[in-house]
C-alpha positions as a printed Julia matrix, in Angstrom:
82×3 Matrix{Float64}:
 90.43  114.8   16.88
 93.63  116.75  18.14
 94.15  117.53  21.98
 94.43  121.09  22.17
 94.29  121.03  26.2
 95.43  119.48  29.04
 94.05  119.63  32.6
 94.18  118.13  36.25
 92.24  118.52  38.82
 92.16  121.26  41.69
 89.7   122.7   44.47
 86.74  123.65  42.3
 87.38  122.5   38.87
 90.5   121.88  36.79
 93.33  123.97  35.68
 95.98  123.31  32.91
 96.63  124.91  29.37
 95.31  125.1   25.98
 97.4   125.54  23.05
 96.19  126.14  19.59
 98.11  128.16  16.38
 97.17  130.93  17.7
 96.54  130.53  21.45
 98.66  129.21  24.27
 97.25  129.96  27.59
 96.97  128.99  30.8
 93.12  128.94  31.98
 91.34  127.2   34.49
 87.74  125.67  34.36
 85.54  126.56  37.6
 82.4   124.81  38.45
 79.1   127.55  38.36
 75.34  127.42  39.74
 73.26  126.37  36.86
 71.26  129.59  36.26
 69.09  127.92  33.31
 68.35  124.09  32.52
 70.62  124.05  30.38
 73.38  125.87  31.49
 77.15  125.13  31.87
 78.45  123.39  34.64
 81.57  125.01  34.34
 83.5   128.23  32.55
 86.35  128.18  31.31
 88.43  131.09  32.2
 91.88  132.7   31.01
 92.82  134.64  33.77
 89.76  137.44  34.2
 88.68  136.39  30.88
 85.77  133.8   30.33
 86.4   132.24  26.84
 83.96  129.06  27.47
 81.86  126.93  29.28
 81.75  123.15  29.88
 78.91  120.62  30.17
 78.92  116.86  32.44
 78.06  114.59  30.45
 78.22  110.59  30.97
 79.05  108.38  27.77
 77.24  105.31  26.5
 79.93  103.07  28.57
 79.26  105.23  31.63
 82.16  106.67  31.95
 81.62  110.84  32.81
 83.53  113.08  30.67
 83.31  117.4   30.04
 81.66  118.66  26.77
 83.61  121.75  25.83
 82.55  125.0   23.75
 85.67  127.81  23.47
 85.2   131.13  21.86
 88.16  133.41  21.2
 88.16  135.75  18.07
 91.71  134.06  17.33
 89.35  131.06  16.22
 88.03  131.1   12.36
 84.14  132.14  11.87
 81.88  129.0   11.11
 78.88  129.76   9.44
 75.61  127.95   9.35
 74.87  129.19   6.05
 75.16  127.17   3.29
């Protein structure tokens, strides 16, 4: 899988960049209240501009790592219908 980001951490979450073919941005990723069970931990912002969320997770060696989602309309449609 390719790195597309790369982030250290600050205050209240992380900042860093993200860089894709089409995207190269600076964003940050800020923690949130849970409003739902299962909610984000974190978005992901671009300045003003939420463009995803992040989820703690722990791996099977116990080591805790962020599950990512990013939306942008730079990014190709998937569908789910085959």
């Amino acid at each position: 899988m390719a790195t597309i980001g790369s982030f250290t951490a600050s205050g209240n979450g992380f900042t860093g960049t993200i860089k894709t073919l089409n995207l190269h941005v600076k964003a940050t990723i800020r923690t949130v209240e849970r409003t739902a069970d299962k909610g984000p931990d974190y978005r992901i912002l671009a300045g003003a501009t939420e463009f995803g969320a992040a989820w703690k997770k722990t791996s099977n060696e116990g080591r805790d790592y962020l599950s990512v989602k990013l939306d942008d309309p730079s990014f190709p449609l998937r569908s789910t219908q085959r």
